[in-house]
VEXVEXDREN-595327 format. One record per residue (C-alpha): residue in three letters; x, y, z. Coordinates in steps of 0.05 Angstrom, whole numbers, plus 5000, padded with zeros to 4 digits. Example, Ala and Ser with C-alpha at 12.3 -4.5 7.8 and 13.67 -1.06 7.14 Angstrom:
2
ALA524649105156 SER527349795143 
***
This chain:
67
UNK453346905245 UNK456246575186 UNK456746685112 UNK457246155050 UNK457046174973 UNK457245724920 UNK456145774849 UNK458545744779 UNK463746294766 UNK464746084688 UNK465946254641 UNK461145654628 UNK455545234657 UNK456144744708 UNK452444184731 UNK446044444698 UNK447045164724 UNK449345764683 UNK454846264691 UNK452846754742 UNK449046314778 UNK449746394853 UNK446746194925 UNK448946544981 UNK447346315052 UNK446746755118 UNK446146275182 UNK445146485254 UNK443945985312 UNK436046195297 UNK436046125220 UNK439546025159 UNK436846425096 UNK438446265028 UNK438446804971 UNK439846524891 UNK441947084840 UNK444747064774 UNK450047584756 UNK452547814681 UNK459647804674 UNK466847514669 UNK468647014728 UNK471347614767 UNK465948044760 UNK462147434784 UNK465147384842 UNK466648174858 UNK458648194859 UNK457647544899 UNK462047864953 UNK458248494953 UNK451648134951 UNK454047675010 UNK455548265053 UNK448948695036 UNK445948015057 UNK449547975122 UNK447948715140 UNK440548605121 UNK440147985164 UNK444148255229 UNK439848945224 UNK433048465219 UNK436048115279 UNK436648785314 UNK429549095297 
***
């Protein structure tokens, strides 16, 4: 299993994308699903919730895996 973001942390846009905006990646030899989100807050807030996102992500994929 493997995890990956990317994103604009901010304060401001980036290459067309606002602040907040995020795509995180959960990839297994099977799949690879992609999730976008857009979060509300200063760069570390962005990326406190990316990395809480990313790991509810991870859970939800390796319990699907499991079911």
């Amino acid at each position: 299993m493997s995890v990956s973001v990317t994103g604009v942390g901010g304060p401001g846009p980036e290459e067309g994308f606002p602040a907040g905006s995020v795509f995180i990646s959960v990839g297994s030899r099977c799949t690879v699903r992609t999730f976008p989100h857009t979060f509300s807050g200063s760069p570390e807030e962005v990326v406190s919730l990316t990395t809480l996102q990313a790991l509810t992500h991870l859970k939800d994929v390796l319990l699907e895996k499991d079911a």
